[in-house]
Each structure stands twice: as structure tokens, then as C-alpha cells.
C-alpha positions in Angstrom: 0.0 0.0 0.0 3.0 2.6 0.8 4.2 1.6 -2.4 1.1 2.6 -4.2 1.3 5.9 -2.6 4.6 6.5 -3.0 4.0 5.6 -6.9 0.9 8.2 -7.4 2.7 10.8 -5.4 6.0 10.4 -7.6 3.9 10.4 -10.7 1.8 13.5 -9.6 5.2 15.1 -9.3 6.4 14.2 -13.3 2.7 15.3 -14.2 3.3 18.9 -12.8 6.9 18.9 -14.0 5.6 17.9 -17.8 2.8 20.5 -17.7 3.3 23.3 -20.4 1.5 26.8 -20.7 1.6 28.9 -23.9 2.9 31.9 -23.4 2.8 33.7 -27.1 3.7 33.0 -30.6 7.2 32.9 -32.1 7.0 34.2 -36.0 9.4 33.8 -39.0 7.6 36.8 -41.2 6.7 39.3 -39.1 6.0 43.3 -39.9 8.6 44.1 -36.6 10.7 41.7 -38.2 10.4 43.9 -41.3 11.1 46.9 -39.6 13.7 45.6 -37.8 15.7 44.5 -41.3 14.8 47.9 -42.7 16.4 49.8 -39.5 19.4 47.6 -39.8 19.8 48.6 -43.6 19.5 52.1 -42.5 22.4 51.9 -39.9 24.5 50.0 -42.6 24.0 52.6 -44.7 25.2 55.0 -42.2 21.7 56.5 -42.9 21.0 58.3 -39.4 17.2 59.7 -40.1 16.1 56.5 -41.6 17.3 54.7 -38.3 15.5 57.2 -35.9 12.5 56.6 -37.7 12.0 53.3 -36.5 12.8 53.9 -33.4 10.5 55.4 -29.9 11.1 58.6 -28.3 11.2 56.4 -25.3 14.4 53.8 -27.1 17.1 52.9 -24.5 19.7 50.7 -26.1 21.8 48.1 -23.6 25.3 46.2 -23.6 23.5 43.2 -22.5 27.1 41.7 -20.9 27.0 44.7 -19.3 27.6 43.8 -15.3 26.3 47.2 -14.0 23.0 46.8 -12.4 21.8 50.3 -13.3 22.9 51.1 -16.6 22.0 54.4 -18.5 21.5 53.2 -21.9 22.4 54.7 -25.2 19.4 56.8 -26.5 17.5 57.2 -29.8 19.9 60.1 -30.6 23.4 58.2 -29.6 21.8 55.0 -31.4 21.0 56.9 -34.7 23.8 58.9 -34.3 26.2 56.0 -34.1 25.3 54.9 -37.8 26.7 58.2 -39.2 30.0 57.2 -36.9 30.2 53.6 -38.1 29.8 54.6 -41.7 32.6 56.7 -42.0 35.1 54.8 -39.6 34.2 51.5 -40.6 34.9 50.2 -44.6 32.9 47.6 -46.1 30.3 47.5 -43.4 27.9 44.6 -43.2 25.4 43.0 -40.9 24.0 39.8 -42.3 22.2 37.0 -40.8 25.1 34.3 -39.6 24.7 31.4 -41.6 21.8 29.1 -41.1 20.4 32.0 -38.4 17.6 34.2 -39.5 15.5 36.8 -37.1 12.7 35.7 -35.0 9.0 37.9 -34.1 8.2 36.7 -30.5 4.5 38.3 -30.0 3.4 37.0 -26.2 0.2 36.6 -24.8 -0.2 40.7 -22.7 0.5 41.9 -26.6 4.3 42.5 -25.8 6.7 42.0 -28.9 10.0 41.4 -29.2 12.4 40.8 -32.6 15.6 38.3 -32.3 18.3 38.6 -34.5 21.7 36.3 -34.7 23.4 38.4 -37.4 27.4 38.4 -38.3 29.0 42.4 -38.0 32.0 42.9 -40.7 33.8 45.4 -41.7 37.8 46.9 -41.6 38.4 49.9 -39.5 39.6 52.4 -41.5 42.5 54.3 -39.5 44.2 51.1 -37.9 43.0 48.4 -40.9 41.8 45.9 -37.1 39.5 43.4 -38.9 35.7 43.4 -37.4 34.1 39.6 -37.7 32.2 39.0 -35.4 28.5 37.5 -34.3 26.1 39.6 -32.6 23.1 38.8 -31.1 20.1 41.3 -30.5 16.7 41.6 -29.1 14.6 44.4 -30.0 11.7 45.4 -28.1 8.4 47.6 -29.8 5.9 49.9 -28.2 3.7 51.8 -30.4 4.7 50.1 -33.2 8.4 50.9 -32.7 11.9 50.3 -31.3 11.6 51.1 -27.7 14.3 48.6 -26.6 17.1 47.2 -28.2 19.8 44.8 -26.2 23.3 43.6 -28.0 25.6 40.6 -26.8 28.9 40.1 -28.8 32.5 40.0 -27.8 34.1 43.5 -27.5 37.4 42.5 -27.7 37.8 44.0 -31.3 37.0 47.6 -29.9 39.8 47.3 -27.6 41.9 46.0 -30.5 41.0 49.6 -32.3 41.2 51.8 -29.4 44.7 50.7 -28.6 46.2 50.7 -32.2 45.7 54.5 -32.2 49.0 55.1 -30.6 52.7 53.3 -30.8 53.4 50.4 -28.4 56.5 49.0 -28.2 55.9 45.0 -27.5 59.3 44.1 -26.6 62.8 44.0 -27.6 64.8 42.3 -30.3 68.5 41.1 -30.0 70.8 40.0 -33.1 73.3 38.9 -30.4 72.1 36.4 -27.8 72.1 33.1 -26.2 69.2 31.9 -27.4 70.7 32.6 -30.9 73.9 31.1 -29.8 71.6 27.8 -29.2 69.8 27.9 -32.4 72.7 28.6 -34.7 74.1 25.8 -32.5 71.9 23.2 -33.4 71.7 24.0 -36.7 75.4 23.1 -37.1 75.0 20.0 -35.2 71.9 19.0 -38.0 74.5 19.8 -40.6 77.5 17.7 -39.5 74.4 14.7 -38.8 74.7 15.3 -34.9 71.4 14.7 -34.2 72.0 14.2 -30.7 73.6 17.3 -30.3 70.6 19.4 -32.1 67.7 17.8 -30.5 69.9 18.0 -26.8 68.6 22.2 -27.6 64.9 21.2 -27.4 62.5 20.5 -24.4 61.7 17.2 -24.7 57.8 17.8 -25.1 58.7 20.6 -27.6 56.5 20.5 -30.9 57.2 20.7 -34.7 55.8 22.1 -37.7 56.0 23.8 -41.1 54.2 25.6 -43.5 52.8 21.9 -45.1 51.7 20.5 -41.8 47.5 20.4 -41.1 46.3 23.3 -39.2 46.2 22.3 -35.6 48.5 19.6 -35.8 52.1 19.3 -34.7 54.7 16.9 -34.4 56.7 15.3 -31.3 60.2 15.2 -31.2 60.3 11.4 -31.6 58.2 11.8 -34.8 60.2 14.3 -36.3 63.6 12.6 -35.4 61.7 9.7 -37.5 61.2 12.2 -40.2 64.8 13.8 -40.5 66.4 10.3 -40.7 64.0 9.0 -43.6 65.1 12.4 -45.2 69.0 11.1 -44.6 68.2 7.9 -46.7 66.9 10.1 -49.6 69.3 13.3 -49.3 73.2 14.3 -48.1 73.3 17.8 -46.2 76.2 19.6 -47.8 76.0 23.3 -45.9 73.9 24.7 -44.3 74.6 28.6 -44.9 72.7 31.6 -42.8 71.0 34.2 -44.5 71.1 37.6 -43.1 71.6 37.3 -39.3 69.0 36.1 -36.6 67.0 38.1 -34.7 65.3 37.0 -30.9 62.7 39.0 -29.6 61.3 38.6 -26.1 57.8 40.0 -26.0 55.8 42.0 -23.8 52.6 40.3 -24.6 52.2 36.8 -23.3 55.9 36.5 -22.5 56.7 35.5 -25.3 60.8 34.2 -26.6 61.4 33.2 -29.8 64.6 33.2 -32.4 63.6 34.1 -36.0 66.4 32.8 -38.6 67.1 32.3 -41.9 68.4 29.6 -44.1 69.8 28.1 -47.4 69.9 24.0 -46.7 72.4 23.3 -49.5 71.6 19.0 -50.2 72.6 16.8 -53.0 69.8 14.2 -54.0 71.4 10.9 -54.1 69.2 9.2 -56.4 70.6 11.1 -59.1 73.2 13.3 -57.4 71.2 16.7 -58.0 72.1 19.7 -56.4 69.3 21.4 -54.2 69.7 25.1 -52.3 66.8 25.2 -50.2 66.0 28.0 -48.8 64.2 28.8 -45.0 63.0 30.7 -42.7 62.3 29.2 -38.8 60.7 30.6 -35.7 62.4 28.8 -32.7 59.8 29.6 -29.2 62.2 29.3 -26.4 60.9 28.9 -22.5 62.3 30.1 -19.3 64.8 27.7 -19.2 66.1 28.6 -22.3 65.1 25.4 -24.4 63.4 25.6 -27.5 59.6 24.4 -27.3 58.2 25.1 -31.1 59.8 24.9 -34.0 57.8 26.6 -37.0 59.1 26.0 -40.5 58.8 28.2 -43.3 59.4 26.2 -46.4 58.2 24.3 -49.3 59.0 20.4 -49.9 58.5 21.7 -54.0 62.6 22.5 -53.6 63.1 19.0 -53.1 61.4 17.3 -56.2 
């Protein structure tokens, strides 16, 4: 009998749980949603009037990641206003629905209405070049047959990007004499005479490997490129290996960064047929604290070697 009880109370519980209650309708045509794409034109345009038109008297406009609890709000005139701005800061200005989004009309049952749009924002800023790609995501609210209410989320990094490329930053400082250089110049001496013991003793042993050919987003271990250089030894003989220029090391300000930029010609003689091969290259060496090298970036094309 407890059982039974138990059973009936625990479904009652799913029952209320499961129950839905309509709350409004959600449209894909829409006359807000018209006049939403129409106002959204207008600011593209940079067309100022046009976008006050469709907007209240009463329009407050809201950062909707915004953490302050009592925000001001942009008004109709700094909203209106800002599509003038946009238009002649901002070249090749587009806002178009991101792909496979388009807007929604959500009309709820007290007569309230409210227009979502999942749009993508492009454009290049004109005095720094910072590229602007990125999704935005509004929600417009109408009274009276207007914008009353409009609320943006997107990432406002770029903004920051544009603000501080208005004035010189120096992002570290760049040696042509160093250790680090010492190491790399090093090791590639030691790859030339066929130490590879010596030249891989300069990397960290979890360091990671790549070149211009290798899949974005993949990398190499030290095992697997060891693996690679010796099947490259049964096809090729190094005969110099000759630096270009000199190499420079920068340590940055910006994420502590340490790296050895240097350049190359790989002089090889193919010994299936004894050809002669000057291949040139360009490597980025990142070095860590302890002064071992941790990524090796290649810039060169296996084409050289055919």
C-alpha cells in the first residue's frame, strides 16, 4: 500500500513537472521583423534619419554583458547617431544573418513583442586596418509600433583592438646577439654535421614541430620528427647549411613571449641522381624560461626538393 502511494505521489510530481502553458507565438515573417531589417539597412547605410524613424522617443539601447545593475543606456539620438560614426570609420560594413540564423517575431500573450536577430558584423576599421568579424546577437523590443528597446551581446574585444592601435606600443625587444641565438645557430650546425643528438639536446623534450605543409592544428613530437629527418637522410646528403642575413630573438611584452627568427639556405645533393638542391628557410624557434626551445615553426616548401 505505501508503495502505491509513494507511486501516485511520484507520478503527480512528473505530471506537474511535464505540464506546459503557452505563453505567445514565435514568427518567422513578421511586420517588426520587417522593420527591424529595414532599421538595420538604415544603420548599414550609415543613414542616421532612416534609423531614428523606426525607433520610440522612449528607445534605450543596452550592452546586454554589461555587469552594471543600473545602466544608463544609449538613447535614440546616440543610437541613430552611431550609424553616421560607423559609416565613415568602418569600410565595407555589413550586418547579415550568420549562416543558417535568421530573425525571429516573438508576439506574447499581454500583446508584448519582441524581434531576435543572430546576425554576423564585418567590416575593416579604417585608421588602424583591425578586422571586425564578429557575431552579434540582439533583441529588439516595440511599443507603439516601434523600437523602444534594443539589447546587444557580442564580444568587444575587437574595440579594444581599435582603441589601442591608435597610438605606438613598443611589445618588446629584439637582439641580433644572444644566447638563445647562440643555441639555435648551434643546433643547426649540429643537424649539418648529422649530430642529431647534439641538435635535438637544444629542445625540451615535449617541444612541438611544424612547417608551413603541416594540417592546421597539428604538430609533431620530437620522436616523430627525429623519425622524419632520418627517412630524409636515406633520400638526401646535407652539404651546408649557410645563414641568410643574421637572426634576430625578440622577447615579448605580450604573453611572455621568446622566440629566435632565422634564416636559411639547406644546401643537399639528392642521391638518387646526385642533384644539387639550395633550399632555402625561414624558422621561428619559441624558447621557454629555461632557455630550451619548445616550437619549431618551419617556413618552407617540400617543392625545392622534387
Amino acid at each position: 500500500m505505501k508503495r502505491g502511494i509513494l507511486w501516485a505521489l511520484t507520478l503527480g510530481l512528473f505530471m506537474a513537472y511535464g505540464q506546459k502553458e503557452k505563453n505567445g507565438t514565435i514568427y518567422k515573417e513578421h511586420d517588426a521583423i520587417a522593420k527591424v531589417k529595414a532599421m538595420q539597412a538604415a544603420w548599414v547605410a550609415g543613414d542616421s534619419a532612416a534609423v531614428a524613424s523606426y525607433l520610440h522617443d522612449d528607445f534605450k539601447a543596452y550592452n546586454g554583458s554589461d555587469t552594471n545593475k543600473d545602466p544608463d543606456g544609449g538613447t535614440k539620438t546616440d543610437f541613430a547617431g552611431g550609424a553616421k560614426w560607423w559609416k565613415n570609420n568602418v569600410a565595407y560594413l555589413s550586418l547579415e544573418p550568420s549562416p543558417g540564423a535568421y530573425p525571429d517575431a516573438l508576439e506574447y500573450k499581454d500583446g508584448q513583442v519582441w524581434v531576435q536577430t543572430w546576425d554576423q558584423m564585418k567590416g575593416v576599421h579604417n585608421s588602424t586596418g583591425v578586422k571586425i568579424d564578429v557575431p552579434v546577437h540582439r533583441m529588439y523590443r516595440f511599443k507603439d509600433g516601434l523600437i523602444d528597446m534594443a539589447i546587444s551581446y557580442h564580444n568587444e574585444a575587437v574595440y579594444r583592438e581599435v582603441g589601442e592601435s591608435f597610438q605606438d606600443r613598443q611589445n618588446g625587444i629584439v637582439w641580433n646577439h644572444h644566447d638563445n641565438i647562440n643555441k639555435v645557430r648551434r643546433m643547426m650546425h649540429a643537424f649539418e654535421h648529422g649530430d642529431t643528438e647534439m641538435g635535438y639536446s637544444f629542445f625540451d623534450e615535449k617541444a612541438r614541430f611544424s612547417n608551413l605543409e603541416t594540417p592546421r592544428g597539428e604538430s609533431l613530437t620530437m620522436d616523430e620528427s627525429k623519425a622524419n629527418f632520418n627517412e630524409m637522410m636515406t633520400k638526401f646528403e646535407i652539404n651546408s647549411i649557410d645563414v641568410v642575413g643574421y637572426p634576430d630573438y625578440v622577447e615579448y611584452d605580450l604573453r611572455d613571449g621568446r622566440t629566435v627568427y632565422s634564416w636559411w639556405d639547406i644546401r643537399l645533393t639528392r642521391k638518387s641522381d646526385q642533384k644539387k638542391i639550395v633550399m632555402p628557410i625561414m624558422y621561428a624557434h619559441d624558447f621557454n624560461e629555461e632557455g630550451k626551445i619548445i616550437r619549431s615553426m618551419a617556413y618552407m616548401s617540400s617543392k625545392w626538393l622534387d
